[in-house]
C-alpha positions in Angstrom: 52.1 120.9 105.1 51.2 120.6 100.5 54.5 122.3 100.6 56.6 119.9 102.2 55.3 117.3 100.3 55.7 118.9 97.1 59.0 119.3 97.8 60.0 115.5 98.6 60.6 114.6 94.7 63.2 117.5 94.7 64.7 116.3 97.4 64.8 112.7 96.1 66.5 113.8 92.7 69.1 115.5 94.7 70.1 111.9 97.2 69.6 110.2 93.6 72.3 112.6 91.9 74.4 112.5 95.4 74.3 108.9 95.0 75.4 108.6 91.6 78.4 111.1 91.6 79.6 108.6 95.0 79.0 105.5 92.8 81.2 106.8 89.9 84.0 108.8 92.1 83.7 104.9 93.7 84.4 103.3 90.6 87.3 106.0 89.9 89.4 105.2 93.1 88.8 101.3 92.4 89.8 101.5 88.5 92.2 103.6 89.5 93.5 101.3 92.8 93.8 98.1 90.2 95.6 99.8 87.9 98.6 101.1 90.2 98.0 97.9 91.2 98.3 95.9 87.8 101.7 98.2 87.2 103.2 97.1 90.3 102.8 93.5 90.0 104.1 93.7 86.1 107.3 95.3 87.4 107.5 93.0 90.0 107.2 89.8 87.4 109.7 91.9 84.9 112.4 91.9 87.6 111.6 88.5 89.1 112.0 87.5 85.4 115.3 88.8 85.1 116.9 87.8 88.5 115.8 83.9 87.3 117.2 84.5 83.7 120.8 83.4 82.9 121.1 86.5 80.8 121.0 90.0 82.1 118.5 91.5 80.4 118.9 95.5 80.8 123.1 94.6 79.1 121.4 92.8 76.3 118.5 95.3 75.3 120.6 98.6 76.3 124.0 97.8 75.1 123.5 94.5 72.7 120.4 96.1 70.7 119.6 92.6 71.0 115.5 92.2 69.2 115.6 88.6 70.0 115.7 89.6 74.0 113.7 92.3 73.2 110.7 89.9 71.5 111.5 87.6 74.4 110.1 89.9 77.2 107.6 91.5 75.2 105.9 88.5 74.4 106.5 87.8 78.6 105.4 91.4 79.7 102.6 90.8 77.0 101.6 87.3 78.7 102.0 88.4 82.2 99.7 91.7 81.7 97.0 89.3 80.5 97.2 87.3 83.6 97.0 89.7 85.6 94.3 91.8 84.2 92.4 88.3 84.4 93.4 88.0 87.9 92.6 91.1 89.0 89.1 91.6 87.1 87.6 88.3 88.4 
């Protein structure tokens, strides 16, 4: 019967150690799920961005070399990653 006893700290530290890896795999997936997550809606904003624009973006930056266009989204990809990292982290 000592023996079983002696043994239940051993067997604690192991759930405790168990419990940790879950909590940090745990974190993993999540970081990893609002991330995917954080792409997708900045590609979502970038092409919603330049359906409503008047110029066509991809012309301008590809074929133009135009820096103004390419400042212009920038500072909007820049903006809208800020937004949504707010978004998503509250």
């Amino acid at each position: 019967m000592f023996a079983i006893l002696g043994s239940i700290p051993i067997m604690a530290q192991a759930v405790q150690e168990h419990n940790v890896w879950m909590e940090m795999f745990r974190s993993l997936a999540f970081a990893a799920l609002f991330g995917i997550l954080g792409i997708v809606l900045a590609i979502f904003a970038y092409r919603l961005f330049d359906w409503v624009s008047p110029i066509d973006v991809e012309k301008e930056l590809g074929e133009n070399r135009n820096i103004a266009v390419a400042i212009l989204m920038a500072a909007f990809l820049l903006g809208i990653c800020i937004i949504i990292s707010r978004a998503i982290g509250s």
